[in-house]
C-alpha positions as CSV (number, residue, x, y, z in Angstrom):
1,X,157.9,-118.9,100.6
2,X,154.2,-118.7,100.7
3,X,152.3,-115.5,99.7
4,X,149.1,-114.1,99.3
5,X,148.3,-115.1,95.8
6,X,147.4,-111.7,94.1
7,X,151.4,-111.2,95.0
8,X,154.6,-112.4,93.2
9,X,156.6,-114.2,96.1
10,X,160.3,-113.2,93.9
11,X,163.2,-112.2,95.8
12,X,163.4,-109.4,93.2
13,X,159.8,-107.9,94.3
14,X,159.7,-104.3,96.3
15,X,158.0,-106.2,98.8
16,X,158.8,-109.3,100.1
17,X,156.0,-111.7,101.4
18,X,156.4,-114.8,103.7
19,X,154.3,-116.7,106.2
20,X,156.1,-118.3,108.9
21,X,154.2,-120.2,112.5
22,X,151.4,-117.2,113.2
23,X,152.9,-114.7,111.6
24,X,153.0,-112.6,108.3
25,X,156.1,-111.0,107.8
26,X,156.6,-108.0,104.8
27,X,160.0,-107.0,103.7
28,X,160.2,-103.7,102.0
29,X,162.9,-104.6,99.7
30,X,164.6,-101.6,97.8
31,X,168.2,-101.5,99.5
32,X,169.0,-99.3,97.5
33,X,167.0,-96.7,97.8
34,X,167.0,-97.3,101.9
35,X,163.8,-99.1,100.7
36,X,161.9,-95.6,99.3
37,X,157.9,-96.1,98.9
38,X,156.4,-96.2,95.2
39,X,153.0,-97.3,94.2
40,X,153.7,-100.6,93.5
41,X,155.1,-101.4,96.9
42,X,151.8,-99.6,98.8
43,X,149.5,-101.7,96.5
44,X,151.6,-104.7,96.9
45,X,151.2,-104.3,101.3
46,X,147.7,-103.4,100.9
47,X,146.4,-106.5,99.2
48,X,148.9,-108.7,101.8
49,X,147.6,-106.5,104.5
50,X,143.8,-107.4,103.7
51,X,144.4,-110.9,102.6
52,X,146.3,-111.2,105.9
53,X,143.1,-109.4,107.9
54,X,140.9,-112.0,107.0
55,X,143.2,-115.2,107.5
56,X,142.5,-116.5,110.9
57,X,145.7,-118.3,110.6
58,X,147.5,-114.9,111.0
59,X,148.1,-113.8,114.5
60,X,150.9,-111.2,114.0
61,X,152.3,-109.2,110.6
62,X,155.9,-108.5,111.2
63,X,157.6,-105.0,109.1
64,X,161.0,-105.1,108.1
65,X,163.2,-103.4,105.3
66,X,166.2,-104.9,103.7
67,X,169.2,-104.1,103.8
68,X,171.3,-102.2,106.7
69,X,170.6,-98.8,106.2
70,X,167.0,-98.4,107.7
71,X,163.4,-99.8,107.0
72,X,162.6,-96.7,105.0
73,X,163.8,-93.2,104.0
74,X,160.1,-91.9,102.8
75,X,158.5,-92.0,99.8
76,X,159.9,-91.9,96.2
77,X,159.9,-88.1,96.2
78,X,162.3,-88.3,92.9
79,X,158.8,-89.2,90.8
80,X,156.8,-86.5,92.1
81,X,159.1,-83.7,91.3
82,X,159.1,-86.0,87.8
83,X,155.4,-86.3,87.8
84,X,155.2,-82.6,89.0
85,X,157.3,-80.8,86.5
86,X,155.6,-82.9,83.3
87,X,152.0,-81.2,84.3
88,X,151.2,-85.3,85.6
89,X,149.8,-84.0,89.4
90,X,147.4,-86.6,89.2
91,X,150.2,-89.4,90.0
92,X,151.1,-88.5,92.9
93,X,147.6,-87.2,94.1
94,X,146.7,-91.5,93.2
95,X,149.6,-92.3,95.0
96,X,148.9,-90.4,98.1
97,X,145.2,-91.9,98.0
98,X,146.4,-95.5,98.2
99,X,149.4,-94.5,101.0
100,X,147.0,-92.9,103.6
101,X,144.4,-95.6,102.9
102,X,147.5,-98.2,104.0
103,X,148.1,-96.2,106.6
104,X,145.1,-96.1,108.8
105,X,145.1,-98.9,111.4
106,X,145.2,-102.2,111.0
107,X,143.8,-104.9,113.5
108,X,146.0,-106.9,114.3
109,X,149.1,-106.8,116.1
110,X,151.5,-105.6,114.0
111,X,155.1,-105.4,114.9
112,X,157.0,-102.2,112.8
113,X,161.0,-102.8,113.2
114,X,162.1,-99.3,112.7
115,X,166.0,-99.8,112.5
116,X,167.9,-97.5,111.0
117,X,166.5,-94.6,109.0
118,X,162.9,-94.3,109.3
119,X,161.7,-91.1,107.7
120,X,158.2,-90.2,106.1
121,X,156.4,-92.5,104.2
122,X,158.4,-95.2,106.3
123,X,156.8,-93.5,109.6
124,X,153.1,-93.8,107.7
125,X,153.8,-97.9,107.6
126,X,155.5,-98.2,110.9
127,X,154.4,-95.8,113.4
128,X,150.7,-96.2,113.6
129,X,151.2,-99.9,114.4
130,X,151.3,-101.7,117.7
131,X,153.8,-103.1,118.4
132,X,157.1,-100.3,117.3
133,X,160.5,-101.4,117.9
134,X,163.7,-98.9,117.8
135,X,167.0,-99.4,118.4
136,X,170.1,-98.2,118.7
137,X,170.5,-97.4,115.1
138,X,167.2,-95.7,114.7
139,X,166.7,-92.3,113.2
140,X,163.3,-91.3,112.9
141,X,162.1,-88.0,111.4
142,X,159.2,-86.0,109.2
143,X,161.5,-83.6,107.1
144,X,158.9,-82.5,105.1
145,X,159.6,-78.9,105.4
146,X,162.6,-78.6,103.8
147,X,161.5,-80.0,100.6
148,X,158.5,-77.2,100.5
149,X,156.2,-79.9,101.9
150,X,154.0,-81.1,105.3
151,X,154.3,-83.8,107.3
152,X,151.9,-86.4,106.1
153,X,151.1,-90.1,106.1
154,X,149.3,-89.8,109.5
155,X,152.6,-87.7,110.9
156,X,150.5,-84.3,111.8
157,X,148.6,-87.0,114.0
158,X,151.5,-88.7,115.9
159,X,153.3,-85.2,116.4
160,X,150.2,-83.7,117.9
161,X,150.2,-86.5,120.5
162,X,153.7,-85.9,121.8
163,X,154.3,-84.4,124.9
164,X,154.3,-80.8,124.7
165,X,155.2,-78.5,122.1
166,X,157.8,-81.6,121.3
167,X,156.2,-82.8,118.2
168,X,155.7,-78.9,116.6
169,X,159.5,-78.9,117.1
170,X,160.0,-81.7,115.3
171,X,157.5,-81.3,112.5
172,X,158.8,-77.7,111.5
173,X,162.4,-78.0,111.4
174,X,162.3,-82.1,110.7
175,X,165.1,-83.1,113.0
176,X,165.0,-86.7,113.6
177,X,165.1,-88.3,116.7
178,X,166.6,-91.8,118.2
179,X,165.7,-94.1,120.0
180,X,165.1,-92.7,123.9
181,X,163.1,-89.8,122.0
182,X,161.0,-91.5,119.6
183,X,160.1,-93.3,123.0
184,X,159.5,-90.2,124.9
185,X,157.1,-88.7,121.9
186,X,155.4,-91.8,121.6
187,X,156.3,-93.0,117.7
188,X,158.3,-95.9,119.5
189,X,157.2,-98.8,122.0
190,X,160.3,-100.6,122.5
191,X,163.6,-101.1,122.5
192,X,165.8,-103.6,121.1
193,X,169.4,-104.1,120.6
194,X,170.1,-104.5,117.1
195,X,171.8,-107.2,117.4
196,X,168.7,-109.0,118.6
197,X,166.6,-108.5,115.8
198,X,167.0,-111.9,114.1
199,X,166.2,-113.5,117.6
200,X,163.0,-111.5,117.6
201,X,161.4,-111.8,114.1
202,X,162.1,-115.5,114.8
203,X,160.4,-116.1,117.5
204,X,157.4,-113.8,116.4
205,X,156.5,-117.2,114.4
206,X,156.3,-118.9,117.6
207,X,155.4,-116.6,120.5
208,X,152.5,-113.6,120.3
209,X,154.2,-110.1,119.9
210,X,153.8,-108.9,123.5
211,X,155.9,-112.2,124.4
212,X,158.4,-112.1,122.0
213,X,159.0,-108.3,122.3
214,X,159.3,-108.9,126.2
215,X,162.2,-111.5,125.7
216,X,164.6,-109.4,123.9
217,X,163.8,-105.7,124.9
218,X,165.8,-103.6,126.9
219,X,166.3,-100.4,129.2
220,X,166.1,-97.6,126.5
221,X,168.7,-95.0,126.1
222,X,167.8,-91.3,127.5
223,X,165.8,-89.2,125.5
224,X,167.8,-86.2,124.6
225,X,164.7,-83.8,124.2
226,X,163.8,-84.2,127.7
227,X,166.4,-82.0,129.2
228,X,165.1,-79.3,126.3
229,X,161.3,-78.7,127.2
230,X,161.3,-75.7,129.1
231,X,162.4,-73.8,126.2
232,X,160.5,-76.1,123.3
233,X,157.2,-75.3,124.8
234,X,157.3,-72.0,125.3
235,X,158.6,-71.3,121.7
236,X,156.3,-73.7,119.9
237,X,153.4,-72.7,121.8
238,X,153.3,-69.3,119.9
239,X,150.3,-68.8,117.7
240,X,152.6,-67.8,114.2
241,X,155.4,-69.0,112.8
242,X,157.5,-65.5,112.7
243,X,156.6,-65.7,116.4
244,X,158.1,-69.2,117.2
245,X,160.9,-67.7,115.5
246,X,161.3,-64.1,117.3
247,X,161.2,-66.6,120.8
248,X,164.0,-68.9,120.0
249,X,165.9,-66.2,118.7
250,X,165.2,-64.8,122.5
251,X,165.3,-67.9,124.7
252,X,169.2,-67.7,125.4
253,X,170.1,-71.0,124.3
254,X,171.7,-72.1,121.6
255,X,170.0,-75.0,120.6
256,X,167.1,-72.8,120.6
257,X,169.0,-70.8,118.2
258,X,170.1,-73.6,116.1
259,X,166.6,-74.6,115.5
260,X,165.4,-70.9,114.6
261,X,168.1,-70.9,111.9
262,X,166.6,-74.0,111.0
263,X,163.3,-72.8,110.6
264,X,164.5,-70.2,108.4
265,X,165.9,-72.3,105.9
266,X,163.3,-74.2,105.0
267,X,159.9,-73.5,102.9
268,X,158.2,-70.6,104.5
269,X,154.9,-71.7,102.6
270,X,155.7,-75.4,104.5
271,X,156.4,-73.9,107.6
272,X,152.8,-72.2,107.7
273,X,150.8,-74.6,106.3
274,X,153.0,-77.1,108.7
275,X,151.5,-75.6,111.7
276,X,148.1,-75.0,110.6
277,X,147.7,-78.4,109.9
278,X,149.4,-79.3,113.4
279,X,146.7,-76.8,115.0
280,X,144.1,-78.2,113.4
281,X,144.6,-82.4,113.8
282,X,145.0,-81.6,117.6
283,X,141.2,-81.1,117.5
284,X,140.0,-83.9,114.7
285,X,139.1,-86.9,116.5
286,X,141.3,-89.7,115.0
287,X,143.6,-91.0,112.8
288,X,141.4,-91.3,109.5
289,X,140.2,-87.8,109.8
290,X,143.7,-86.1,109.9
291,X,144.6,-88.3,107.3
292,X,141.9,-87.1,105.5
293,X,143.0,-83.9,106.0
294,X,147.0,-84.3,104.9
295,X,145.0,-85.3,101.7
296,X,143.6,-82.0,101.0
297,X,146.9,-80.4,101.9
298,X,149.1,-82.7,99.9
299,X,147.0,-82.2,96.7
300,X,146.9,-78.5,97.1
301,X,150.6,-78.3,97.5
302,X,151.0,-79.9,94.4
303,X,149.8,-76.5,93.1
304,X,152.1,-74.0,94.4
305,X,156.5,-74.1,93.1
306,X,157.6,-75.1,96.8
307,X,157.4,-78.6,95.9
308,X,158.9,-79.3,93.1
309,X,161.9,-76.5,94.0
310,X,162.2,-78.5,97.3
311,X,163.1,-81.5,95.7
312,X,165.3,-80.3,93.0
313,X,167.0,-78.5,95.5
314,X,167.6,-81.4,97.7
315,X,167.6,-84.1,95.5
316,X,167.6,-83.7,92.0
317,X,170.4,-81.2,91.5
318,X,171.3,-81.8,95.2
319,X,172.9,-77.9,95.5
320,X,170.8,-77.7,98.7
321,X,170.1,-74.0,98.0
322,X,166.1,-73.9,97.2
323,X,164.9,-70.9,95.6
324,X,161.4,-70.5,97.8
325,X,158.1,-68.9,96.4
326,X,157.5,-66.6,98.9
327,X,160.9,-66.8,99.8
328,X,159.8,-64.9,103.8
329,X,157.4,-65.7,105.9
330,X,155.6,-62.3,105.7
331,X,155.1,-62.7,102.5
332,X,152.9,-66.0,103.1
333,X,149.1,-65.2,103.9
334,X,146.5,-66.4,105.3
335,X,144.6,-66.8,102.3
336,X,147.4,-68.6,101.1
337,X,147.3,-71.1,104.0
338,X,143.7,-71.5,103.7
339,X,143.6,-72.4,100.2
340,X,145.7,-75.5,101.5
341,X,142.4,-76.9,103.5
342,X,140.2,-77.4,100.7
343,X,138.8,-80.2,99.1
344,X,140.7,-81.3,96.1
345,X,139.5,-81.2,93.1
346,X,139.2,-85.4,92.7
347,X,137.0,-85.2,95.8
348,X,138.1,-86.1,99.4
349,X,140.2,-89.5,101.4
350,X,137.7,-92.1,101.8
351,X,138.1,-95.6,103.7
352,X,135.4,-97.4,103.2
């Protein structure tokens, strides 16, 4: 197996590194975990990621995740409600720094295989690629709300770019989406049977990515969300939360009904801050500058009890029943929301 040499090419490693033809491939390899994101594994695909920038030998980088069960469920939110709860906020403000710096674009093509389970950090190192392949097992989602949290790693960009209101649906109540629909909102590019996926990464050694991802693609299933924008953009267009709310409550149908009771179960604190954020990246002019704004709101978050509650609730103790601080959205101000957009303390995101 060869490497970049600043990496440890062991089959144990959280990332697994190989060259093979014109082509990089990474292999985020926690199983286990539905390969979850830690530090180690964003510092481990940064250095590949540079050392592979600057090899002219490298035409392609290829992302994978091992096992069956997707390429990644997010990050490791189990240490920052560890982190957070010991008084150590500066962990996972570090870890955050390196993440969004990973995620900004890279230069080359690079070919995300989102199978399976693809859910927050995992959409910050697949979804700004490319070249993004779904398939039939794909199940793509920001559920940062109902941990008392925003979407992040680059998300609040994507979901400002979908068509519509459809991305404001799917940041605040975090459903996840399959294939045809992650096509539809533009996190996806292509579609590929599952079981053509060794066929693929194969010949992305041999072929350039366009090529290769032209031989094995196929006709995408529908997207289920198309049949649902009448009453998505209407709701979501709404200037407040309690209003998105008071109009899927109203719009007759009961998926619009669904998704208010939803809405209402997650952070109300996440929810606001959630669409400020959403608001705001729709008028910042790229990727690196929302990015640079998640980082304000992440750090700010890890500030206020939503966080931390979130994850026990869901994780931790796992009795899904968080205990939110403000526990309604009346309750949440402005000034509250505001407080989310400021610098942090360690000084702003910086790329260069």
């Amino acid at each position: 197996m060869n490497a970049p040499s600043s990496d440890v090419p062991c089959e144990d490693a959280p990332v697994l590194l190989r060259r093979e033809g014109r082509a990089a491939y990474a292999v985020l390899n926690r199983p286990r975990a539905i390969n979850a994101l830690n530090h180690a594994m964003v510092g481990l695909l940064s250095r590949a990621l540079t050392d592979w920038e600057g090899d002219p030998s490298v035409e392609t980088v290829v992302l994978t995740g091992a096992g069956e069960r997707g390429l990644c469920a997010g990050g490791d939110i189990r240490s920052i409600h560890d982190d957070v709860t010991a008084g150590r906020s500066a962990a996972p403000a570090a870890f955050w720094y390196d993440e969004y710096r990973l995620n900004a674009r890279f230069p080359k093509p690079y070919v995300a295989v989102m199978d399976g389970i693809v859910m927050g950090g995992g959409v910050g190192v697949s979804a700004h690629g490319g070249v993004r392949v779904v398939t039939e097992r794909s199940r793509i989602a920001m559920p940062e709300t109902g941990i008392g949290f925003v979407p992040d790693v680059g998300g609040t960009y994507l979901l400002t770019r979908t068509p519509g209101e459809l991305g404001t649906h799917l940041a605040l109540t975090g459903s996840p989406v399959t294939a045809g629909d992650a096509l539809l909102c533009g996190l996806a590019d292509h579609y590929v049977p599952s079981e053509r996926l060794p066929e693929l990464t194969a010949a992305l050694a041999e072929l350039p990515a366009a090529d290769a991802v032209r031989r094995y693609e196929a006709a995408a299933p529908e997207a289920e969300l198309a049949e649902h924008r009448e009453w998505i953009d209407h709701c979501y267009a709404a200037g407040a939360v309690e209003e998105i709310v008071d109009r899927l409550h109203a719009s007759g149908d009961r998926h619009a009904e669904e998704a208010a009771e939803t809405l209402l179960a997650k952070s109300p604190t996440a929810l606001k801050v959630t669409l400020a954020a959403l608001r705001r990246a729709r008028e910042l002019p790229d990727l690196e500058a929302v990015l640079a704004q998640e980082y304000r709101v992440s750090c700010a978050l890890l500030d206020a009890p939503d966080l931390p509650e979130g994850i026990r609730a869901q994780v931790v103790d796992k009795d899904r029943r968080p205990r939110w601080s403000p526990a309604e959205l009346a309750r949440v101000t402005e000034a509250d929301v505001a407080r989310c957009f400021t610098e942090p303390a360690g000084g702003p995101l910086r790329f260069s």
